[in-house]
MMTF fields as JSON, N, C-alpha, C and O atoms, coordinates in Angstrom:
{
  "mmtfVersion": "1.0.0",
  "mmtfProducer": "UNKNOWN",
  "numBonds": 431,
  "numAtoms": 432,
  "numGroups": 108,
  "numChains": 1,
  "numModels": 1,
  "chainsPerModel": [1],
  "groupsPerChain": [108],
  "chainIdList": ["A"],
  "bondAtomList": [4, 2, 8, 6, 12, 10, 16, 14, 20, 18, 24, 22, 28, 26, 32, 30, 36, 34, 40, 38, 44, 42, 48, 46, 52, 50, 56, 54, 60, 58, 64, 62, 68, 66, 72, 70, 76, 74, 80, 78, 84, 82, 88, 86, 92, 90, 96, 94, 100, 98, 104, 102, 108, 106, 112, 110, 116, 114, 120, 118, 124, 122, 128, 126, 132, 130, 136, 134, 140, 138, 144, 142, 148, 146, 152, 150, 156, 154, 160, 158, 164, 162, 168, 166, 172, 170, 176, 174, 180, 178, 184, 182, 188, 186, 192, 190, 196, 194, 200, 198, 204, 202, 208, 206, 212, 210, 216, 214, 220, 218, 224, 222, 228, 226, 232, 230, 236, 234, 240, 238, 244, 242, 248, 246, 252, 250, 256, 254, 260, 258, 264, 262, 268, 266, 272, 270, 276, 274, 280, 278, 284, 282, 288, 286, 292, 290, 296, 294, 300, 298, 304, 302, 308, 306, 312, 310, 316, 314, 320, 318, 324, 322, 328, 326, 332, 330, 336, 334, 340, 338, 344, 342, 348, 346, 352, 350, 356, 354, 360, 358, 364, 362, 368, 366, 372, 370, 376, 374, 380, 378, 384, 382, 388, 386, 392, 390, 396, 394, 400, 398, 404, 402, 408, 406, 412, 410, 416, 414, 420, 418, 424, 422, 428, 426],
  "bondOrderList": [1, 1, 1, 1, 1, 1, 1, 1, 1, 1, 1, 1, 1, 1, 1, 1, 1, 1, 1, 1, 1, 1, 1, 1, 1, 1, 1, 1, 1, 1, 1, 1, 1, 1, 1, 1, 1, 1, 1, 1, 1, 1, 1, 1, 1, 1, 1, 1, 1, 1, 1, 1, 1, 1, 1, 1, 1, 1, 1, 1, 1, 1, 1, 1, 1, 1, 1, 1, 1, 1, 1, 1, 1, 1, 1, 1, 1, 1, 1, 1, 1, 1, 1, 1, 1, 1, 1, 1, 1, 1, 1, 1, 1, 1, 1, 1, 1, 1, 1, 1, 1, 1, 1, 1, 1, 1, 1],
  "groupList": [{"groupName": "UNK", "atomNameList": ["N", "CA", "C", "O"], "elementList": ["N", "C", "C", "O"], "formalChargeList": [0, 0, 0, 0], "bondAtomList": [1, 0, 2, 1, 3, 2], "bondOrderList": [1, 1, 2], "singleLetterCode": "X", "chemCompType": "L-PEPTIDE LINKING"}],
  "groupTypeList": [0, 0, 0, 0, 0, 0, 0, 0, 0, 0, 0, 0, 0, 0, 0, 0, 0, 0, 0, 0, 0, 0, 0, 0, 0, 0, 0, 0, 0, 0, 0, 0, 0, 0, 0, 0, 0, 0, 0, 0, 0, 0, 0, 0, 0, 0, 0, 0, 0, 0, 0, 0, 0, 0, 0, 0, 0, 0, 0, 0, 0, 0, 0, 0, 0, 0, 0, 0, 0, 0, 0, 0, 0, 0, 0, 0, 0, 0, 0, 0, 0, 0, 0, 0, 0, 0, 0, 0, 0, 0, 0, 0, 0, 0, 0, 0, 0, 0, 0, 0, 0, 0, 0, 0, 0, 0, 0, 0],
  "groupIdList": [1, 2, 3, 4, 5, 6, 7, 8, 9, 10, 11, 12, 13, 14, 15, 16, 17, 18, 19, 20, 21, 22, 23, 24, 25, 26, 27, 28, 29, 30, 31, 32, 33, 34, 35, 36, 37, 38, 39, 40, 41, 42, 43, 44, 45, 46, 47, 48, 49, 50, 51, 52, 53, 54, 55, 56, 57, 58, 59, 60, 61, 62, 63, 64, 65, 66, 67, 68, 69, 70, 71, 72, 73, 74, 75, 76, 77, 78, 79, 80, 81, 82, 83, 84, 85, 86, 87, 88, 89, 90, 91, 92, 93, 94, 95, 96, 97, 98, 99, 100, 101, 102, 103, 104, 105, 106, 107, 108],
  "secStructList": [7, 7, 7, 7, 5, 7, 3, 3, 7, 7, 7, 4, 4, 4, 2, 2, 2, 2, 2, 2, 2, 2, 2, 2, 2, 2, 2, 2, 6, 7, 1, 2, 2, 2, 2, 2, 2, 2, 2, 2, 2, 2, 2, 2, 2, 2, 2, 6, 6, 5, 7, 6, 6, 1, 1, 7, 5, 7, 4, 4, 4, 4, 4, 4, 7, 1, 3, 3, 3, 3, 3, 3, 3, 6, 6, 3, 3, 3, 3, 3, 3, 3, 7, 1, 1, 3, 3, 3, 3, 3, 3, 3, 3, 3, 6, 6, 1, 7, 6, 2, 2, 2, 2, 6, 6, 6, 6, 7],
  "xCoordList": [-14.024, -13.048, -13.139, -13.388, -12.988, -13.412, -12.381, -11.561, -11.752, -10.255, -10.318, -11.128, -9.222, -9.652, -8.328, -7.385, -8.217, -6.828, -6.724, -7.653, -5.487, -4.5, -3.635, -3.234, -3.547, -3.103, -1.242, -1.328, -0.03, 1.401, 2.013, 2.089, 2.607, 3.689, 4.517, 4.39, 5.906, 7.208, 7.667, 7.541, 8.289, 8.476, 10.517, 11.031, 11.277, 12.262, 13.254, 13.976, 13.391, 14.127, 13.88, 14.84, 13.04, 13.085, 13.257, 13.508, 13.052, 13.189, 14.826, 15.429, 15.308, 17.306, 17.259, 18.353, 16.936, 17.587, 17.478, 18.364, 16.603, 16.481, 17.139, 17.372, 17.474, 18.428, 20.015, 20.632, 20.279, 21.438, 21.686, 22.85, 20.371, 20.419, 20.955, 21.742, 20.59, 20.064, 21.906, 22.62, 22.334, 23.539, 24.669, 25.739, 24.499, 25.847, 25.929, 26.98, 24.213, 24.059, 24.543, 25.107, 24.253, 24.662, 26.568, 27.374, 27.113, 28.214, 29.1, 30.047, 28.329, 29.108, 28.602, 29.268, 26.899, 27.142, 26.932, 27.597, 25.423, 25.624, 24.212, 23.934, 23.832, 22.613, 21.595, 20.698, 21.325, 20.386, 19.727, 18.5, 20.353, 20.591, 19.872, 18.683, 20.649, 20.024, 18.404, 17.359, 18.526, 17.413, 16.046, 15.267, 16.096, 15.35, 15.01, 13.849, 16.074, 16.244, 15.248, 14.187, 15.527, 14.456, 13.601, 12.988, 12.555, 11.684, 10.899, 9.723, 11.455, 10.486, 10.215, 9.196, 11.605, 11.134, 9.868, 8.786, 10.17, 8.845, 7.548, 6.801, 7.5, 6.211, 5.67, 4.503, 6.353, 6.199, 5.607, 4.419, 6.516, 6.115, 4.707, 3.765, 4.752, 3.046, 1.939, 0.829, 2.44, 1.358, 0.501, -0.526, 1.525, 0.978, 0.441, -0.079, -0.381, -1.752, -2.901, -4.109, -2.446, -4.332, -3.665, -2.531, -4.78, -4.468, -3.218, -2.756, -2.666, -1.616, -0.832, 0.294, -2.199, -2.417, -1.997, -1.669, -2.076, -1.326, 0.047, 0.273, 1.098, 2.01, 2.496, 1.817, 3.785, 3.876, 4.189, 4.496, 4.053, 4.433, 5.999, 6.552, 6.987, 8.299, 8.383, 8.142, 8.961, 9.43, 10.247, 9.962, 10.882, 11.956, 11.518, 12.047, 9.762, 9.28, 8.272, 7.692, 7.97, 6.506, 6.685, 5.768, 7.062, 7.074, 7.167, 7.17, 7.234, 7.155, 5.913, 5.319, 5.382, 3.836, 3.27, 3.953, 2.212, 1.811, 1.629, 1.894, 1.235, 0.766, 2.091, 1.836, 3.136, 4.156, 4.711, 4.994, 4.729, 4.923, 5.936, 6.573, 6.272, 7.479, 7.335, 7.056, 7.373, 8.028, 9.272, 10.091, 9.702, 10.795, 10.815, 10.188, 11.498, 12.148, 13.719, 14.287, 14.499, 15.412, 16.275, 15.558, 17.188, 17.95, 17.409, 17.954, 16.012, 15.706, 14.691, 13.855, 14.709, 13.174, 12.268, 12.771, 11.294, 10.151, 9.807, 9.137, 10.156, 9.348, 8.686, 9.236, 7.154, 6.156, 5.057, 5.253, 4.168, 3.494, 1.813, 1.394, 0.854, -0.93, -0.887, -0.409, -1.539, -1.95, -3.699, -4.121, -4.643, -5.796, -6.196, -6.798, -5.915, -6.353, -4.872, -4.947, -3.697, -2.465, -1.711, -2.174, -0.558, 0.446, 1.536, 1.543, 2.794, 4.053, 5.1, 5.5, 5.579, 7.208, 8.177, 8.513, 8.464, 9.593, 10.813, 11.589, 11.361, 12.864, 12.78, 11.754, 13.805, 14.425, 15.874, 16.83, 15.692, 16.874, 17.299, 16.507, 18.817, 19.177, 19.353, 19.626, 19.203, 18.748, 20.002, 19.963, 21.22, 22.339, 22.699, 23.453, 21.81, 22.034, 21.879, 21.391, 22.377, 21.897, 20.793, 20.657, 19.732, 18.199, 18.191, 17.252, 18.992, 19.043, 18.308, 17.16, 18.857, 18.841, 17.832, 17.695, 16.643, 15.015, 14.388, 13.333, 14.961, 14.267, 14.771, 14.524, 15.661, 15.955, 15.029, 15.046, 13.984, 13.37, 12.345, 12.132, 11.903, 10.877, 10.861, 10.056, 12.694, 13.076, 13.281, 13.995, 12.383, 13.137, 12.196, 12.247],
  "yCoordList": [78.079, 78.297, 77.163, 75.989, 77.492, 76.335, 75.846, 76.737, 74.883, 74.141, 74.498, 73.928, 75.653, 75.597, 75.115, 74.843, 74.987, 74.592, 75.814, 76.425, 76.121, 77.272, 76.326, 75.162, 77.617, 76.923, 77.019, 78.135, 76.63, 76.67, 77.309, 76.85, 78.455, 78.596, 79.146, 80.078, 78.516, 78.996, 79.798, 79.731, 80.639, 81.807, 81.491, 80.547, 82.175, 82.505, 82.126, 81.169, 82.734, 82.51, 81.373, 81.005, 80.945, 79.574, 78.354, 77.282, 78.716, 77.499, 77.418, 76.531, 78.6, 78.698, 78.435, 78.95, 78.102, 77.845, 76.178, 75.406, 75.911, 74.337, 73.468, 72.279, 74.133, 73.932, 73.466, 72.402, 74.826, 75.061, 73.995, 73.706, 73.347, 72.381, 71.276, 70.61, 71.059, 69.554, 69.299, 68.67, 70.01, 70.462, 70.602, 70.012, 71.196, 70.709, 69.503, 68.893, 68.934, 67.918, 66.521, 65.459, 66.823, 65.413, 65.872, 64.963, 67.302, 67.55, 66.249, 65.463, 66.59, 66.133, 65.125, 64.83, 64.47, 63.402, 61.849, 60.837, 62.528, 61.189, 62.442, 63.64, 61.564, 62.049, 61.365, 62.189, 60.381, 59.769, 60.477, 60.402, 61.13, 61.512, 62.793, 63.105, 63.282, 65.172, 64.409, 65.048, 63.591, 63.736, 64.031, 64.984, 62.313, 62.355, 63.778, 64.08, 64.688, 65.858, 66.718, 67.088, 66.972, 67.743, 67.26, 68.108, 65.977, 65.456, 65.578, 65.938, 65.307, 66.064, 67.597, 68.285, 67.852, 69.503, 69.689, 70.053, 69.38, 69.677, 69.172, 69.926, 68.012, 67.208, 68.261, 68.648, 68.507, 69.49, 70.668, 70.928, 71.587, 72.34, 72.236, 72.856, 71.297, 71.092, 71.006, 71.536, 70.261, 70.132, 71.793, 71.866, 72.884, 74.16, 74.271, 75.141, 74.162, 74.431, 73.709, 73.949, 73.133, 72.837, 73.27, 73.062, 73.944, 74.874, 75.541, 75.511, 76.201, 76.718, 77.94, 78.436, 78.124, 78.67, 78.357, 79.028, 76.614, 75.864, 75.862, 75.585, 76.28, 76.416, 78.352, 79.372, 78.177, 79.589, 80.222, 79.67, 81.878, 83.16, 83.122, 82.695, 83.806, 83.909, 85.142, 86.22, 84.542, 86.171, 87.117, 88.303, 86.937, 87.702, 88.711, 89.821, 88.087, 89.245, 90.02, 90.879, 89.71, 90.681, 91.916, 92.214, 92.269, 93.893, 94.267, 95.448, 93.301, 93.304, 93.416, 94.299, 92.568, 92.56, 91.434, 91.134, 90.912, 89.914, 89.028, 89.283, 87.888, 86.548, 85.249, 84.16, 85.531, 84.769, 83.705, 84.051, 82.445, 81.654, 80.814, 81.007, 79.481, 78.909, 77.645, 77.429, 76.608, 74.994, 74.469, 74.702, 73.679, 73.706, 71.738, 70.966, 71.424, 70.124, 69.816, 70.277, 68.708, 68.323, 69.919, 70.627, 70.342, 71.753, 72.469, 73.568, 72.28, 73.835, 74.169, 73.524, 75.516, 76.08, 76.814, 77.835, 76.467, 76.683, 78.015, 78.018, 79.23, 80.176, 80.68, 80.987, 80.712, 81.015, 82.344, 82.744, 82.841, 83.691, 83.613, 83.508, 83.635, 83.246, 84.271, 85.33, 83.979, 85.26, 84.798, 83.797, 85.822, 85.817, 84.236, 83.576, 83.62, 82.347, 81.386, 80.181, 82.012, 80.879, 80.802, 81.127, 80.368, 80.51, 80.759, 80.167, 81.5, 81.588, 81.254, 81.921, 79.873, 79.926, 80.954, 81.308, 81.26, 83.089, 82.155, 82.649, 81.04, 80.51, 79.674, 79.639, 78.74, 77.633, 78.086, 78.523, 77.803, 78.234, 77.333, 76.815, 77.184, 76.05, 76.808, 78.008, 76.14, 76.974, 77.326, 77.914, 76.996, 77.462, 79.024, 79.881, 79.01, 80.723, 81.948, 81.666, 83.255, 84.167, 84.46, 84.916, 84.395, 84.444, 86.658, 87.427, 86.764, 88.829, 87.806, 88.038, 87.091, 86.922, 86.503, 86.325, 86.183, 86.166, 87.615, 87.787, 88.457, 90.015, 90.694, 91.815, 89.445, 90.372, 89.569, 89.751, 88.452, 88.316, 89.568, 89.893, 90.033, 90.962, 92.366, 93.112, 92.212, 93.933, 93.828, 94.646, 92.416, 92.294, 93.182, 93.478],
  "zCoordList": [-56.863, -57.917, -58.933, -58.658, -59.717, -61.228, -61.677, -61.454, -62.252, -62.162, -63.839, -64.57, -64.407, -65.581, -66.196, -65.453, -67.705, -68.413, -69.149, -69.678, -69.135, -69.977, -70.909, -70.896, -71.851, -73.058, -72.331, -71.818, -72.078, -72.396, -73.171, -74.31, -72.907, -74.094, -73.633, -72.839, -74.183, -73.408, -74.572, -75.795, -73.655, -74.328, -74.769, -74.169, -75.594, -76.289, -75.377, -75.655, -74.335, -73.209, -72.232, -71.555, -72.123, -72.057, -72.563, -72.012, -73.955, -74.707, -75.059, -75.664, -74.494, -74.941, -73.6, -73.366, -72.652, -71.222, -71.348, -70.98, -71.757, -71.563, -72.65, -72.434, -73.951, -74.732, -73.925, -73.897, -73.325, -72.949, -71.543, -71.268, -70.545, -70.065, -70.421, -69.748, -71.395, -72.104, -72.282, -71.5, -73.557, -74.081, -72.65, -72.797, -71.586, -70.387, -69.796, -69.597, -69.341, -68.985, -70.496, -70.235, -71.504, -71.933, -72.182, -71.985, -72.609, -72.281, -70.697, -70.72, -69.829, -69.016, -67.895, -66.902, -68.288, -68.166, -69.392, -69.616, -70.007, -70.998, -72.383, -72.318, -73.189, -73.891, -73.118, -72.941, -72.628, -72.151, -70.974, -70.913, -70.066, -68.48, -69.481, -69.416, -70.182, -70.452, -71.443, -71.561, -71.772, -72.619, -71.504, -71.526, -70.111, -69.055, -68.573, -68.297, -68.47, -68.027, -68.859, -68.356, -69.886, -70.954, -70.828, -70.178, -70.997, -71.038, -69.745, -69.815, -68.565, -67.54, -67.459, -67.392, -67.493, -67.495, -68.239, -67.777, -69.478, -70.742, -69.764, -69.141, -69.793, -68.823, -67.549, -67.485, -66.914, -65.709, -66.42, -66.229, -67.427, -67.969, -68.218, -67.724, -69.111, -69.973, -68.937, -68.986, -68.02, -66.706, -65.79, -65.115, -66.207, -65.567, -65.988, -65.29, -67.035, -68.002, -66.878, -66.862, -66.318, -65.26, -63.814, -63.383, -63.234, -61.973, -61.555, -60.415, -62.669, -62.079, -61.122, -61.096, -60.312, -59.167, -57.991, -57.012, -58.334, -57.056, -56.391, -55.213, -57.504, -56.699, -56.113, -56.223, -55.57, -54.702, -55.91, -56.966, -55.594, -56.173, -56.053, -55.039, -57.64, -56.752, -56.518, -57.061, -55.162, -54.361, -55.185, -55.019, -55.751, -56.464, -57.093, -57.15, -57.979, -59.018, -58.496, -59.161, -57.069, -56.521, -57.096, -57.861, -57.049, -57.151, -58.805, -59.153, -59.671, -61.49, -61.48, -62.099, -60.804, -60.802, -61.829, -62.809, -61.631, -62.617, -61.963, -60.788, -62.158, -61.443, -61.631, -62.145, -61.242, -61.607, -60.223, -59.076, -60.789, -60.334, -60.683, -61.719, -59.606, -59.773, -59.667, -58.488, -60.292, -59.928, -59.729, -60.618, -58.589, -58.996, -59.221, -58.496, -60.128, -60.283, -60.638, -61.627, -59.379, -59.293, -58.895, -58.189, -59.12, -59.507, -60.044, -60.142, -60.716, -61.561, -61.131, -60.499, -61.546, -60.978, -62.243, -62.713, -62.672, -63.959, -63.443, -62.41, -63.993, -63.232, -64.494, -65.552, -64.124, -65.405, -64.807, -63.659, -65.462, -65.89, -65.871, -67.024, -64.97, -65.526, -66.103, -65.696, -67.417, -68.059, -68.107, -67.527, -68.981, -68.809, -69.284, -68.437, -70.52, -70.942, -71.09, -71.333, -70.929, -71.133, -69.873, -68.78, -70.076, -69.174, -69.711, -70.791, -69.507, -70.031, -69.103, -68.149, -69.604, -69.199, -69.603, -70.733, -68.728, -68.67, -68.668, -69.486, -68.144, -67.925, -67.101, -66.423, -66.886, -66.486, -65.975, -66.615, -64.426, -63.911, -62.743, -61.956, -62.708, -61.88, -60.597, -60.58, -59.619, -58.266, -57.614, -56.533, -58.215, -57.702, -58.251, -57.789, -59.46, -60.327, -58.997, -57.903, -59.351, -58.141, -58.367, -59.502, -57.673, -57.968, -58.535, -58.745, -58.551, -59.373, -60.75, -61.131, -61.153, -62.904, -63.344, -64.554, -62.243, -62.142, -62.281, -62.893, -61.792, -61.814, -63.34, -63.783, -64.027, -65.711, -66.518, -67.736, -65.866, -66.783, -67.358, -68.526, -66.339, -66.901, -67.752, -68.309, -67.416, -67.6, -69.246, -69.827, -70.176, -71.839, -72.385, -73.579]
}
């Protein structure tokens, strides 16, 4: 298997989930704390572009079908997309959410 790089791109709904992170976390604890917060996420994010095969399938979407996968960091979980040459972040979800609201990503 050949270790290749995909291009990143988060898609609409992700980029309003991590908004809406950033925005409770400095809400209720500081800007500094949500900034750290955004800034890894993003970092993590950017990082699925090389082998992002490595981590697990989420269970939630087998049956959507597609090559969809999950990271999770701190409370959230990155659940993204291999497509033929990219990757798509589908959303950012805190792992306390009811994992149903993973199976409306696909239904947009």
């Amino acid at each position: 298997m050949v270790n290749q790089t995909f291009k990143v791109v988060w898609d609409d709904e992700a980029k309003a989930s991590l908004r809406s992170i950033y925005n409770y976390i400095k809400k209720r604890e500081s800007i500094a704390q949500a900034k750290v917060v955004r800034d890894e996420i993003k970092e993590l994010g950017k990082s699925l572009g090389f082998m992002p095969s490595k981590f697990s399938k989420e269970e939630f979407l087998k049956e959507v079908g597609g090559d969809i996968r999950f990271k999770s960091i701190w409370s959230y979980k990155i659940v993204y997309e291999i497509m033929k040459e990219h990757v798509v972040i589908l959303d950012v979800f805190h792992t306390s959410r009811d994992p149903i609201n993973i199976t409306r990503l696909k239904e947009k």
